[in-house]
C-alpha positions in Angstrom: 0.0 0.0 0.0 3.2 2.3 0.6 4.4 1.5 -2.5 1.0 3.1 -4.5 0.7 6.0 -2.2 4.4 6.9 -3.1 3.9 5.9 -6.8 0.8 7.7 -7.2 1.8 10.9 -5.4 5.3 11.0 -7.3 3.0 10.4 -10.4 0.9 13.1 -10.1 3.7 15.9 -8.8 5.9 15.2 -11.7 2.6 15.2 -14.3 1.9 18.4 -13.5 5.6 19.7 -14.4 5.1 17.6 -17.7 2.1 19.4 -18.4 3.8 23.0 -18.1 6.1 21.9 -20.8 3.7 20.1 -23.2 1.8 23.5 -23.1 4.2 25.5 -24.8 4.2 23.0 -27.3 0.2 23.1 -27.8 0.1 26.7 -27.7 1.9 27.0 -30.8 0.9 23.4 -32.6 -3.1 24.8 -31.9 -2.1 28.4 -33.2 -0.1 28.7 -36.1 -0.3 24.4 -36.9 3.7 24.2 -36.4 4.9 21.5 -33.8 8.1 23.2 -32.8 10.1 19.7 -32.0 13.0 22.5 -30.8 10.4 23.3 -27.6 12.9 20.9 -25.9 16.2 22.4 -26.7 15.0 25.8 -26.4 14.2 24.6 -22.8 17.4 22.9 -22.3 19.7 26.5 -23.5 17.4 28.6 -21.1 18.1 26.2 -18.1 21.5 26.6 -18.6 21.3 30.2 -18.7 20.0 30.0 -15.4 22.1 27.9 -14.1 25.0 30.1 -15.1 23.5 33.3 -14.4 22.9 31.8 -10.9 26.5 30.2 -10.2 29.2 31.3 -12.4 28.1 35.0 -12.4 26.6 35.0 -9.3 23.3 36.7 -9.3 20.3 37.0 -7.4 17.5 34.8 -8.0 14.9 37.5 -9.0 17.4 39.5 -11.7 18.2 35.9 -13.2 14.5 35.2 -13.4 14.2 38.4 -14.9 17.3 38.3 -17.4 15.5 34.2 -18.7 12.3 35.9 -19.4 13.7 38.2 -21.5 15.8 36.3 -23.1 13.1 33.5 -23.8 11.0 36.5 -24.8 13.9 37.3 -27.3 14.1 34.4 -28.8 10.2 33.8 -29.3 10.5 36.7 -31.8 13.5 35.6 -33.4 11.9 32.8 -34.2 8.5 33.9 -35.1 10.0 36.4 -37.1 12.8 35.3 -38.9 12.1 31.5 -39.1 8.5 31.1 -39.0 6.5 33.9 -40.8 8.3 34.0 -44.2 6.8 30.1 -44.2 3.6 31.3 -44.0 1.5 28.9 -46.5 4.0 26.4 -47.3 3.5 22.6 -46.5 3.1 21.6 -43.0 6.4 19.4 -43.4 8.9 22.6 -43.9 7.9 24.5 -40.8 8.4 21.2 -38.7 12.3 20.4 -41.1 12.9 23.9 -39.8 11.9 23.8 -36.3 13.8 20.5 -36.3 17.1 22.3 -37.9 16.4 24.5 -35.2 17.1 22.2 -32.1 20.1 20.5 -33.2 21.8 24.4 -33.7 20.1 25.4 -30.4 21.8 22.0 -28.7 25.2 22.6 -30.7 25.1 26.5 -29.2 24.8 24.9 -25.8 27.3 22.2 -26.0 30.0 24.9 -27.4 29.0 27.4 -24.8 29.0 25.1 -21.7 30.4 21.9 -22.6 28.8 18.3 -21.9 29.1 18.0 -18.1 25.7 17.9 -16.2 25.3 21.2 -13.9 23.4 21.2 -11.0 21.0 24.2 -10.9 21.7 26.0 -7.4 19.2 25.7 -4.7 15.7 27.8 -5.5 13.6 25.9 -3.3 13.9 25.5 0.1 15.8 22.2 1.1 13.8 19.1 3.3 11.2 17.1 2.5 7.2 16.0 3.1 6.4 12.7 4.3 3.4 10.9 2.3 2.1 7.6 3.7 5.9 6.9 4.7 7.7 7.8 1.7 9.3 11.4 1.4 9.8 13.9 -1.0 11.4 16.9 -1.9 10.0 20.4 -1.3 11.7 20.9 -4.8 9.3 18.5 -6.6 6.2 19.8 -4.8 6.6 23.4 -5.2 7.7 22.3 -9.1 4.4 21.1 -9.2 2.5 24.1 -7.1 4.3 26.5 -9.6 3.9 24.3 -13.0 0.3 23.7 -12.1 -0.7 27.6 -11.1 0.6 28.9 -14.3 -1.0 26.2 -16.2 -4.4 27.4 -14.9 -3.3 31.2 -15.0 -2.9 30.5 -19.1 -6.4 28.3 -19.2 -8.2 31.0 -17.6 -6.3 33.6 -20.3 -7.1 31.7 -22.8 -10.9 31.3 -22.0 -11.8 34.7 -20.9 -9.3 37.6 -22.7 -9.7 39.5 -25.6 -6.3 38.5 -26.6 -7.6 35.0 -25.8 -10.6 35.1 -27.7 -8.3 36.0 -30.6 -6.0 33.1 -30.2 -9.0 30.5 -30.0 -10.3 32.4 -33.3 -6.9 32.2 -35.4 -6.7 28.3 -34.0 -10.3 27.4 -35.9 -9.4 29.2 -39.1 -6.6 31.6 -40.3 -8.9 32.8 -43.1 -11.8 34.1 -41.4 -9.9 35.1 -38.3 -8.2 37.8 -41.0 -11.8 38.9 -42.4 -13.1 39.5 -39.0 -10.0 41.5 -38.1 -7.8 40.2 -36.0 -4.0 40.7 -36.7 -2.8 36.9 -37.4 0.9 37.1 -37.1 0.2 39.0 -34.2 -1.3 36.4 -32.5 1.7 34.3 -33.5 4.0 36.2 -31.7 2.2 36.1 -28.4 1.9 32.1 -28.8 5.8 32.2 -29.7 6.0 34.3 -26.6 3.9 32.3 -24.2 5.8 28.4 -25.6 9.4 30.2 -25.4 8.1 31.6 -21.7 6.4 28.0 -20.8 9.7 26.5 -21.9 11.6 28.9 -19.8 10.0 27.8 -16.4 10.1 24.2 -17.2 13.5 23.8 -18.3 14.3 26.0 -14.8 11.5 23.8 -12.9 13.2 20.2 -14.4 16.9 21.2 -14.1 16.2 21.9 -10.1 14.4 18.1 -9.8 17.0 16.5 -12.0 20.2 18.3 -13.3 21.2 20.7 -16.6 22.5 18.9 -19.3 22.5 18.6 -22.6 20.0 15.7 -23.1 17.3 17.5 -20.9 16.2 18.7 -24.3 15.6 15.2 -25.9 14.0 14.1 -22.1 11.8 16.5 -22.4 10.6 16.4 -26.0 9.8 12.4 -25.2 7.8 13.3 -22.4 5.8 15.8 -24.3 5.1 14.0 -27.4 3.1 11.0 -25.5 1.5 13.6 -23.3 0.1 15.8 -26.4 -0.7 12.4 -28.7 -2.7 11.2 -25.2 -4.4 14.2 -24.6 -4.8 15.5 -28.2 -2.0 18.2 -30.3 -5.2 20.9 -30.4 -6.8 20.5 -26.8 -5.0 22.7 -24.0 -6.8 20.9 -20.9 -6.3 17.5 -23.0 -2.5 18.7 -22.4 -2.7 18.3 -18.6 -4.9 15.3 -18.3 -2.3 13.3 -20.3 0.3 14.8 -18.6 -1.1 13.5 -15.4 -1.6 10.2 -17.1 2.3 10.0 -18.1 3.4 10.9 -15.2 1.4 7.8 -13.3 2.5 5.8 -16.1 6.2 6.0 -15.5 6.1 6.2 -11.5 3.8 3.3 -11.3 6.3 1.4 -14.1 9.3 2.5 -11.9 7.8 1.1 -9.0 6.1 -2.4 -10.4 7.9 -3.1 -12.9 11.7 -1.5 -13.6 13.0 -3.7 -10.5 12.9 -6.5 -12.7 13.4 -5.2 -16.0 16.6 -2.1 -16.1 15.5 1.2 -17.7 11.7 0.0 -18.3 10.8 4.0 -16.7 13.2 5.3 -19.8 11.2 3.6 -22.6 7.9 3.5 -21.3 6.6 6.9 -22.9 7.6 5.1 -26.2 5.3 2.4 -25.5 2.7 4.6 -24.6 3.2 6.8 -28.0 2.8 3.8 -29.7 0.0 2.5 -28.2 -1.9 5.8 -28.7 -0.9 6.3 -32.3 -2.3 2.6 -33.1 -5.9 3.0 -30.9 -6.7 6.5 -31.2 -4.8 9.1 -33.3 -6.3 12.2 -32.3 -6.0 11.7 -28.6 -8.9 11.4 -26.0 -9.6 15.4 -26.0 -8.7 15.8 -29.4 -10.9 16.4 -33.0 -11.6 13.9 -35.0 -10.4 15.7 -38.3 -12.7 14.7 -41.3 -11.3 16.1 -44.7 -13.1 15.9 -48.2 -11.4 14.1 -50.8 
């Protein structure tokens, strides 16, 4: 019985830091229809910027929260700008080649910058731990979760009752009419751009304190996400936490029950689960069905 407590609690904590980081992923997928497979590495670079803003140059915790921001803010127009709105129109596969391109420069820029050694991010949270049924846990992973979770519902709560809301939900049905009715598209972009690259910026921060900076946190995360969004469904924002949730149980009950006996099982699950999804139902449970005319 100690065993689920602990397996279901850790489940649950580390889902809802999954499903801060799939929703920068959705927020731009459901927008502009790009899946930015760099959400990972951009995540990965700006927890490293932390983590050296924090220790090598020694700053306080609010300027270097301050100096991410605007740096994941930065590079959320860059890329909305420079990569992504000259491929207005064109095929659904260049936009995702780019964005792809993207991550391995991004996780090139890091690896040149500060090497291949794991860094461990410097203390945010306060140190100890909580006691749940008999098994502990960090104050780091709870407060991840507090943090991950609030913002999540912050955004839904943006999203559903904003102007600038209302306009995102608009361009997400259809480009087209969203234009006739007004509504400055590549505006809109931007400010999805914005909120993934910001969403990206607390999780990387968020996952290097429960784990450590390095170079594969990128590719971690990306994993994580793409089960998590194929669960929940690409286009459905609350879909995005329930599957996170889902993942997250997943892997901590597969740790617990089954990775004793079989070495890494925690490590492949998600691939099993992608799989499984893909096979039994494509557009996720919260997801459209998409009908097309031939």
């Amino acid at each position: 019985m100690d065993d689920f407590v602990r397996a279901l609690t850790e489940g649950v904590l580390i889902g809802g830091v999954y499903a801060l980081v799939a929703l920068g992923v959705v927020v731009i997928s459901k927008s502009s229809k790009v899946f930015n497979i760099a959400h990972g590495e951009i995540m990965m670079l700006l927890a490293f910027m932390m983590w050296w803003l924090l220790d090598p140059v020694d700053l306080p915790l609010g300027v270097g929260l301050l100096c991410v921001g605007l740096a994941s803010v930065l590079i959320a127009l860059i890329c909305e700008r420079v990569l992504m709105r000259p491929l207005i129109g064109r095929p659904m596969l260049i936009p995702f080649i780019v964005t792809l391109i993207l991550g391995i420069f991004v996780k090139g820029t890091s690896t040149l910058a500060w090497g291949g050694t794991p860094r461990t991010m410097p203390a945010i949270f306060p140190e100890g731990s909580f006691t749940v049924a008999g098994a502990s846990f960090s104050y780091t992973l709870l407060l991840s979760f507090l943090i991950a979770t609030a913002l999540f519902v912050a955004f839904v709560v943006f999203f559903q009752r904003t102007n600038t809301g209302l306009a995102m939900r608009t361009v997400a049905e259809d480009h087209v009419v969203s234009q006739s009715l007004g509504i400055n598209v590549k505006r809109i972009f931007a400010i999805c751009w914005v909120i993934g690259c910001l969403s990206a910026a607390i999780g990387g921060i968020l996952m290097g304190s429960m784990y450590v900076v390095d170079t594969s946190l990128g590719v971690f995360t990306i994993m994580r996400a793409l089960p998590v969004l194929l669960l929940g469904g690409v286009d459905s924002i609350p879909g995005a936490f329930v599957g996170a949730i889902i993942i997250g149980l997943a892997e901590s009950f597969g740790a617990t029950y089954i990775d004793p006996h079989v070495t890494a099982f925690r490590e492949v699950l998600p691939y099993f689960l992608m799989l499984a999804i893909l096979m039994l139902r494509p557009h996720g449970l919260f997801g459209l069905r998409a009908i097309e005319r031939i």
